[in-house]
DOTILO-131473 format. One record per residue: x, y, z of N, C-alpha, C, O in turn. Coordinates in steps of 0.1 Angstrom, whole numbers, padded with zeros to 4 digits, always signed. Layout:
<nodes>
XYZXYZXYZXYZ/...
</nodes>
This chain:
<nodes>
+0521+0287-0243+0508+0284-0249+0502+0298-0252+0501+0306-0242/+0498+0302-0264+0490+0315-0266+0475+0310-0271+0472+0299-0271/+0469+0318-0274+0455+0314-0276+0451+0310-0291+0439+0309-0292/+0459+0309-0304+0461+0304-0314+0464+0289-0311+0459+0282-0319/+0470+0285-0303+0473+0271-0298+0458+0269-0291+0452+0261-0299/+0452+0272-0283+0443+0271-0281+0428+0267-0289+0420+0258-0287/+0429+0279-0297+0418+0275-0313+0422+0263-0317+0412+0255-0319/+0432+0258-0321+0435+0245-0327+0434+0234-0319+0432+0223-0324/+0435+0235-0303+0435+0223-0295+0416+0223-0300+0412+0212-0305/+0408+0234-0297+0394+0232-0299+0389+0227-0314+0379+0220-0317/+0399+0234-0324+0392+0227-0336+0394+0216-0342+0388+0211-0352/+0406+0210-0333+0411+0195-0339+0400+0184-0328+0397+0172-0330/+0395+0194-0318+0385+0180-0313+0373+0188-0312+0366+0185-0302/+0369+0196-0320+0356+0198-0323+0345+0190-0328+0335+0195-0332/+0348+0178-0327+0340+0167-0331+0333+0166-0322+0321+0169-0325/+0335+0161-0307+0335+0163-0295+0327+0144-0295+0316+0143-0290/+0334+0133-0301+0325+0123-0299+0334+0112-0289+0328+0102-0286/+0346+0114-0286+0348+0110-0275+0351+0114-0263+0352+0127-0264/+0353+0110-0247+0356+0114-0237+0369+0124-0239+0369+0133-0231/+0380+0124-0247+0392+0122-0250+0392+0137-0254+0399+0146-0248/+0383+0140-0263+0381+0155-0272+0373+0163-0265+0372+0175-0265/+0367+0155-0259+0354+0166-0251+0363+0172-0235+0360+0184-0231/+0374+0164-0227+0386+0172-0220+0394+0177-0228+0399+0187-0223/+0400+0174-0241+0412+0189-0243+0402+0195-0247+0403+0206-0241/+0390+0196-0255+0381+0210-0258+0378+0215-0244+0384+0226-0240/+0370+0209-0236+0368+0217-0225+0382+0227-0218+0383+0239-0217/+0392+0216-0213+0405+0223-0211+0407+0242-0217+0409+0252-0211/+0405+0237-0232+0414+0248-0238+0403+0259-0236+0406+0270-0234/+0386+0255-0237+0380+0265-0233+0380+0273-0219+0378+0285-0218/+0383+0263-0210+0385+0272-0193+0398+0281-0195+0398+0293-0190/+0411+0274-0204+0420+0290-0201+0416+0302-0209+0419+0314-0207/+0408+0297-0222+0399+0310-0226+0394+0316-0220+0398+0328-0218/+0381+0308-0212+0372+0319-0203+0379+0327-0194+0376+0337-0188/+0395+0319-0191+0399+0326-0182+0402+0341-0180+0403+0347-0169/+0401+0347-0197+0408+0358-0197+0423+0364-0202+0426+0375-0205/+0431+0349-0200+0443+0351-0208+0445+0356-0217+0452+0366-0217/+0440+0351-0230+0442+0348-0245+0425+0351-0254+0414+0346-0251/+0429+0358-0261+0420+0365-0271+0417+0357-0282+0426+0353-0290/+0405+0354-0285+0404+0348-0298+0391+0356-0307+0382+0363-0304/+0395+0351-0321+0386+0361-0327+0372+0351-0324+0373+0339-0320/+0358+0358-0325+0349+0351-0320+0343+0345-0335+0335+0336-0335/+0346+0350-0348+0344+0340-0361+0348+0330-0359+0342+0321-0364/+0361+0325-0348+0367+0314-0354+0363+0304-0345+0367+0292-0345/+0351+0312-0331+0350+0305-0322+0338+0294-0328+0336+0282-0326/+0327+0308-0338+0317+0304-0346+0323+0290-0356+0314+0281-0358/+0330+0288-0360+0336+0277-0364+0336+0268-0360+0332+0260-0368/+0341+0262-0345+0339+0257-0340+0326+0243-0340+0325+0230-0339/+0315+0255-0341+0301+0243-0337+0299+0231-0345+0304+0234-0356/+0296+0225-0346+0290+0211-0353+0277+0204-0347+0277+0202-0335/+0269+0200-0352+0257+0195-0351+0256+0180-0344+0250+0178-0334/+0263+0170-0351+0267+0159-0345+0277+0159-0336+0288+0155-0339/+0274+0165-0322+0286+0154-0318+0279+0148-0302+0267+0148-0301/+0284+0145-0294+0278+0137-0282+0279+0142-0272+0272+0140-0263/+0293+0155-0269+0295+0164-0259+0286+0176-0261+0291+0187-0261/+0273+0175-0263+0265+0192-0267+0273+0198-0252+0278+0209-0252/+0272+0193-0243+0275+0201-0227+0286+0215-0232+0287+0227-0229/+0295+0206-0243+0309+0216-0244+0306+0227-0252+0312+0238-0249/+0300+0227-0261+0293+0232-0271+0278+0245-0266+0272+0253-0271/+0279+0240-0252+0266+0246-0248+0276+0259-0240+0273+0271-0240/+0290+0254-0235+0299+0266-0223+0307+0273-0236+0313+0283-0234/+0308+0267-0245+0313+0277-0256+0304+0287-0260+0308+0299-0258/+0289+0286-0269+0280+0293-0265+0280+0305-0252+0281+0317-0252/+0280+0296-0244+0278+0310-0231+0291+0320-0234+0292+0332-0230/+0299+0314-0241+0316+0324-0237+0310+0333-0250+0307+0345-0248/+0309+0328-0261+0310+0336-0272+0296+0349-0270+0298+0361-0273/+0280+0346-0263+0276+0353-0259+0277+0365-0243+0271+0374-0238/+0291+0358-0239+0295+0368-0229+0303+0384-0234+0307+0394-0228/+0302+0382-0248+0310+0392-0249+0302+0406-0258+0291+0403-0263/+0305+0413-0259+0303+0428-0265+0292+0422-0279+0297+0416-0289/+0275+0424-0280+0267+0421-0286+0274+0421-0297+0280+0412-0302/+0273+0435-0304+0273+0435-0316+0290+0431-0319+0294+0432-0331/+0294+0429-0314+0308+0420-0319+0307+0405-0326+0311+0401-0336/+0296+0399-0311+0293+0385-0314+0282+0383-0330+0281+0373-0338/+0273+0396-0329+0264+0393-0344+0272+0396-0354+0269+0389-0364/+0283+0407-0356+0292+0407-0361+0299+0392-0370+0299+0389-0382/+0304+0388-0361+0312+0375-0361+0304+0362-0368+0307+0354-0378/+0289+0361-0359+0279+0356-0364+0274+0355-0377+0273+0345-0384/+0270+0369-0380+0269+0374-0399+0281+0365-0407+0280+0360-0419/+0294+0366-0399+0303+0364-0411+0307+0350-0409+0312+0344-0418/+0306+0344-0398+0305+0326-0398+0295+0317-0408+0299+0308-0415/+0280+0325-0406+0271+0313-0412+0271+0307-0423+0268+0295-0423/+0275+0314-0435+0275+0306-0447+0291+0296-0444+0292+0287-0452/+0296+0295-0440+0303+0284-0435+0298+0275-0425+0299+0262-0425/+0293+0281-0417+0285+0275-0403+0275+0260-0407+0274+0249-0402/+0268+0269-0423+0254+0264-0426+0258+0245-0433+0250+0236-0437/+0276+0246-0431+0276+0232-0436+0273+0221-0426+0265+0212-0425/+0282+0225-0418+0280+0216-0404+0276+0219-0392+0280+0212-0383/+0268+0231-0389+0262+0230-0380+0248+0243-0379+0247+0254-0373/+0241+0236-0388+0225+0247-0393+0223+0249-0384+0224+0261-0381/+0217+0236-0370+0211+0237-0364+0214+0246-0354+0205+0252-0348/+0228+0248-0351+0235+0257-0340+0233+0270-0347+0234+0281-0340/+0230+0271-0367+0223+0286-0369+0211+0291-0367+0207+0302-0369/+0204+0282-0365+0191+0280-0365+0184+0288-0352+0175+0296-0351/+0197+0277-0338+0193+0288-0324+0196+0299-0324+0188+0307-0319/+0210+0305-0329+0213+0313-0328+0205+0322-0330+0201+0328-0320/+0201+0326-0345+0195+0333-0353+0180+0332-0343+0175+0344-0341/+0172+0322-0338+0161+0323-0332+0165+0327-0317+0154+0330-0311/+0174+0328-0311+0178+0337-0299+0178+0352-0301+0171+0360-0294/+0189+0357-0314+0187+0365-0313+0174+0376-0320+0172+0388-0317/+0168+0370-0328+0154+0372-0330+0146+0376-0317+0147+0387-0312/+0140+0366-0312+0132+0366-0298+0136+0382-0286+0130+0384-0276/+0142+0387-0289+0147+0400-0287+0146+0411-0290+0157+0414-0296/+0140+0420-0290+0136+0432-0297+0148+0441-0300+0150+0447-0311/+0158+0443-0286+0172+0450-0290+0180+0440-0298+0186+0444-0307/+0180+0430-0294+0195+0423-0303+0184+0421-0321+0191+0417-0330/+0175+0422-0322+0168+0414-0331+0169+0432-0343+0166+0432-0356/+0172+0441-0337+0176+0453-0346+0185+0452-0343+0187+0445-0352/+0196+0453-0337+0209+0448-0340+0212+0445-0359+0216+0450-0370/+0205+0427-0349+0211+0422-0363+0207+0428-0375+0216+0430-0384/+0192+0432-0376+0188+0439-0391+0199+0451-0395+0200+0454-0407/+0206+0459-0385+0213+0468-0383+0226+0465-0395+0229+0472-0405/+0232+0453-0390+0243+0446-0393+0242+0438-0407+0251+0439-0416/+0228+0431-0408+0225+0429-0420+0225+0434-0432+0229+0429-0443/+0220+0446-0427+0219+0456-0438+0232+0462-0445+0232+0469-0455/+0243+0457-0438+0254+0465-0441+0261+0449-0450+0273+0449-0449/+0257+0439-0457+0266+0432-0456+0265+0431-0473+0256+0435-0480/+0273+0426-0478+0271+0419-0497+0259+0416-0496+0253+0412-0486/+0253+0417-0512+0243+0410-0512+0241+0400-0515+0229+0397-0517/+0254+0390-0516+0252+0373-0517+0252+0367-0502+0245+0357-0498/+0260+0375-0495+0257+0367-0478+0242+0372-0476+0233+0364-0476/+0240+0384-0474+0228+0389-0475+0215+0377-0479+0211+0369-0470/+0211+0377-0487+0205+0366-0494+0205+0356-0485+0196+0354-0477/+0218+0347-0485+0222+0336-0481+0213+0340-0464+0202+0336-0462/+0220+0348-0455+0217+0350-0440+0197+0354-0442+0187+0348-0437/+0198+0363-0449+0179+0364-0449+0174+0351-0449+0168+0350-0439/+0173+0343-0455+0170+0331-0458+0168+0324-0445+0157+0321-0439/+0182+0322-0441+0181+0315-0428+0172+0329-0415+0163+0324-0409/+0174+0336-0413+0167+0345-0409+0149+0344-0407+0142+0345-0397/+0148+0342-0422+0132+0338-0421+0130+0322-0417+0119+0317-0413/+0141+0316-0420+0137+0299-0412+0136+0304-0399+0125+0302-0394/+0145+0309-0392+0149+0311-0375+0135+0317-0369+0129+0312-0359/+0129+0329-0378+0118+0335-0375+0103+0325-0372+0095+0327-0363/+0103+0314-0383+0089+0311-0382+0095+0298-0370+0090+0287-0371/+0102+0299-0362+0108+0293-0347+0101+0299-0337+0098+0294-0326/+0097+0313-0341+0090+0324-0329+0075+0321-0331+0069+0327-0323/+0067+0314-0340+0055+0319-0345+0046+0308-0336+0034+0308-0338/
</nodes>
């Protein structure tokens, strides 16, 4: 088992709407956290979806992808969302208002921002200024 096998056990039951998907997702996330197997954290960003009924699983993946090296995870983040933004806004929505609410991670991201095309650009400001009036 490597951790490509892994990504796929989580993205084929990333739905997370029965008992059935919400243990192999969880499963494949514990040998992640374990430390074994490396995954890129875009693909972890992939992952999220807005509907499903296990948020619990969705909440320990969260914690993993913020366990790691900031600007890696805003990184990863910048380059998920306009995919993210189909199926699961609202998981960009916290994101982006987490790391807002922050004064270090919240120049980060402008940091990172600033470095990107200017069609994601656009696209991420946008959600940016949704996330923001979250703080107001």
């Amino acid at each position: 088992m490597d951790g490509q096998f892994l990504l796929k056990v989580m993205q084929s039951n990333k739905r997370l709407r029965q008992s059935e998907e919400a243990t192999a997702f969880l499963y494949a996330l514990k040998l992640l956290r374990k430390g074994k197997y490396q995954l890129d954290l875009y693909s972890l960003f992939l992952i999220f979806q807005d509907k499903v009924l296990f948020i619990d699983a969705l909440k320990i993946l969260d914690s993993y992808i913020w366990s790691h090296d900031i600007d890696e995870a805003i990184q990863a983040l910048l380059k998920a969302t306009p995919e993210m933004l189909k199926d699961a806004p609202e998981w960009v929505n916290l994101f982006y208002t987490g790391l807002l609410k922050d004064k270090d991670t919240s120049s980060r991201l402008d940091f990172y921002l600033n470095r990107l095309g200017k069609d994601n650009q656009d696209v991420i400001r946008r959600v940016v200024m949704n996330a923001s009036e979250n703080l107001v």
